[in-house]
C-alpha positions as CSV (number, residue, x, y, z in Angstrom):
1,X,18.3,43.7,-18.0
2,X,18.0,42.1,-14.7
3,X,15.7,39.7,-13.1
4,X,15.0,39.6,-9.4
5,X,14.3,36.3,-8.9
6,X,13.6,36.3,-5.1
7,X,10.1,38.0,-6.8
8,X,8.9,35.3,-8.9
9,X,6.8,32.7,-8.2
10,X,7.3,29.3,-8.7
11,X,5.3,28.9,-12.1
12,X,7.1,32.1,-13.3
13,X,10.3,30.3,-12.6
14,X,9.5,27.3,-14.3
15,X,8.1,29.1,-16.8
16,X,11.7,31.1,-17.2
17,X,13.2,28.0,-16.9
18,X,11.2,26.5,-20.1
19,X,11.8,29.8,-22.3
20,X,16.0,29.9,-21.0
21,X,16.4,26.0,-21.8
22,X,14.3,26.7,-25.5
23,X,16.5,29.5,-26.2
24,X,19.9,27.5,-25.5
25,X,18.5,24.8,-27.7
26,X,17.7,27.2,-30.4
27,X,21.4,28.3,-29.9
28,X,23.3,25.2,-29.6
29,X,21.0,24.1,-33.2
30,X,22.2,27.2,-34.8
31,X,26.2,26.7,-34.0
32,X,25.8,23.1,-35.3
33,X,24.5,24.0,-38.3
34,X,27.2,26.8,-38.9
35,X,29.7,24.5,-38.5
36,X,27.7,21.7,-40.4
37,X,27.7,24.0,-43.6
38,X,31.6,24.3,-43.1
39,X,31.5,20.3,-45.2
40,X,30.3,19.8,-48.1
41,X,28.5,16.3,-48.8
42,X,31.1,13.9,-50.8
43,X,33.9,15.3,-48.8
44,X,36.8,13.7,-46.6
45,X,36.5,14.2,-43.1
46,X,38.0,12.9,-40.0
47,X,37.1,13.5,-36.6
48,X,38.9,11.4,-33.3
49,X,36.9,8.5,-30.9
50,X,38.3,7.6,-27.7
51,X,40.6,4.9,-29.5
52,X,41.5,6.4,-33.0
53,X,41.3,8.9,-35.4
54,X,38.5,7.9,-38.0
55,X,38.3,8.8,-41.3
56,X,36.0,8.8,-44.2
57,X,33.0,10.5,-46.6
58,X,30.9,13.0,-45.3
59,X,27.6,11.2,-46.8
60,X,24.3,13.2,-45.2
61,X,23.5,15.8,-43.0
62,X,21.2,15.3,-40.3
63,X,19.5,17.5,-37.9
64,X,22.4,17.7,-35.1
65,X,25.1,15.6,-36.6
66,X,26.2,14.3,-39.9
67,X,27.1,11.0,-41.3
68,X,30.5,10.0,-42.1
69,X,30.9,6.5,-43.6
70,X,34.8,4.9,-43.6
71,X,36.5,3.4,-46.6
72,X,35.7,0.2,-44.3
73,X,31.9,1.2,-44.7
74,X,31.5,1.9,-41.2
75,X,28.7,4.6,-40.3
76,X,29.2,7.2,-38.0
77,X,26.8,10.1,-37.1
78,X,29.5,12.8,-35.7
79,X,28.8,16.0,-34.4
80,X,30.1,18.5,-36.6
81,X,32.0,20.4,-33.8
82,X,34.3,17.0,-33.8
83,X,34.8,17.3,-37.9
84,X,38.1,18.4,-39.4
85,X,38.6,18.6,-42.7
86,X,40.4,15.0,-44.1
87,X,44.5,14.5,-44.5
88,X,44.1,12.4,-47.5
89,X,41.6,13.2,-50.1
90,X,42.8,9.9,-52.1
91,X,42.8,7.9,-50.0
92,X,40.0,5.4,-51.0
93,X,40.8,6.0,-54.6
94,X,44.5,4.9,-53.6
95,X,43.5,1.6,-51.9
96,X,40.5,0.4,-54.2
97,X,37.7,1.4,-51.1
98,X,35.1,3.2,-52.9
99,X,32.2,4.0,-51.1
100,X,28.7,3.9,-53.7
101,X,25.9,5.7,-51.8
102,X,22.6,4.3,-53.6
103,X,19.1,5.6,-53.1
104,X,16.5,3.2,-51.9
């Protein structure tokens, strides 16, 4: 299918415009979530900042990221394009860091 734009007006445009941009949204959403259902909640995940590799429990799934807490009880909300699966599942057994999630 193709559009000749030279023919639209300009509220047709921005009215394509609206309907692309939705679509891509609706798009991007989807591919998060597919790679969001790739974790499982309770599992080890690490993903790479700027200045290190971070590592921890993958503690709640959100609309467009998830939440990753550290065995130094840092939160993170990662995308889960960044995720990769973690290196040491024993990690916070091994060195006395148990995260306890509690509900409020």
């Amino acid at each position: 299918m193709r559009i000749d734009l030279s023919q639209l007006t300009e509220a047709e445009l921005v009215d394509l415009n609206r309907r692309i941009v939705e679509r891509l949204r609706m798009i991007r959403q989807v591919h998060a979530h597919v790679k969001m259902l790739e974790f499982t909640i309770g599992q080890r995940v690490c993903f790479q900042t700027d200045v290190r590799k971070v590592e921890g429990v993958l503690v709640r799934y959100n609309k467009k990221s998830v939440t990753v807490v550290t065995d130094d009880g840092e939160r993170w909300n990662v995308a889960p394009g960044l995720l990769q699966r973690g290196t040491a599942a024993d990690s916070a057994r091994a060195s006395g860091n148990v995260v306890h999630m509690r509900k409020a």
